[in-house]
C-alpha distance (Angstrom), angle and dihedral (degrees) to the residues before:
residue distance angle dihedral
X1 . . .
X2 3.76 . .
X3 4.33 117.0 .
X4 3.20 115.7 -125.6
X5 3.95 125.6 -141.8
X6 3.71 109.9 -103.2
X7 4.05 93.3 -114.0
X8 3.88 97.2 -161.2
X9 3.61 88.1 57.3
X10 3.73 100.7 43.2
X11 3.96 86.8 55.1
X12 3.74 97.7 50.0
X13 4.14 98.4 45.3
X14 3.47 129.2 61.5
X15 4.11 118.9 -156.6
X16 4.06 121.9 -151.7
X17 3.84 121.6 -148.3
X18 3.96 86.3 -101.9
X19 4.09 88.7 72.5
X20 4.01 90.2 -111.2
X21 3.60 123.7 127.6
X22 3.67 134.3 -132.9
X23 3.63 134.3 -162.9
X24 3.77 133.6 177.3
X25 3.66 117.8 -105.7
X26 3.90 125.8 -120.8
X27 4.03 126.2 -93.0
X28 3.73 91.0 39.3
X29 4.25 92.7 110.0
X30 3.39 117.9 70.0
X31 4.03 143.3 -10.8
X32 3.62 90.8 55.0
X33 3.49 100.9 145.0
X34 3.89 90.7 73.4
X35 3.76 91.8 49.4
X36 3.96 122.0 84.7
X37 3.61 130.4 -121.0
X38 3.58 101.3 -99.5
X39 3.71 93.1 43.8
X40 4.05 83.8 61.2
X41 4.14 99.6 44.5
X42 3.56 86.9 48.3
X43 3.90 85.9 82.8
X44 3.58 102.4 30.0
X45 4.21 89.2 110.2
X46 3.96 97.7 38.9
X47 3.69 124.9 -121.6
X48 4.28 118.6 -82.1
X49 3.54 108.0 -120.1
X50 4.17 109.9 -129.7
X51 3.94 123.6 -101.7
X52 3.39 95.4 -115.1
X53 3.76 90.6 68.0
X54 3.52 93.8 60.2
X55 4.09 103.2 91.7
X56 3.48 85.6 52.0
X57 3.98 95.4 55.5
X58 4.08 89.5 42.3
X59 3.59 85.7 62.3
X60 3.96 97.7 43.3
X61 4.16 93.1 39.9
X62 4.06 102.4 30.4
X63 3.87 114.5 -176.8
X64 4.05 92.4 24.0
X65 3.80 113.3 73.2
């Protein structure tokens, strides 16, 4: 049986030609009139998500990393 691409995932992570992953970081949403201006740059490039994650996403997202 064919795997299929864990769709969740795939929506929620964005992958650069280098092979590393990016996802965007938390308290980024909503309420962000109370939060200051440097609290809301601070995300503006998303966060890298850490080698050691990467067997875990090859299994979750085969065929695309």
């Amino acid at each position: 049986m064919k795997q299929k691409t864990h769709s969740g995932l795939k929506k929620r992570i964005n992958i650069r030609k280098s092979g590393t992953a990016t996802v965007q970081k938390s308290c980024k949403n909503h309420l962000l009139s109370n939060k200051s201006k440097r609290q809301k740059k601070a995300n503006n490039s998303g966060q890298a998500l850490p080698q050691s994650r990467k067997k875990h996403l090859r299994r979750l997202l085969p065929g695309q990393l």
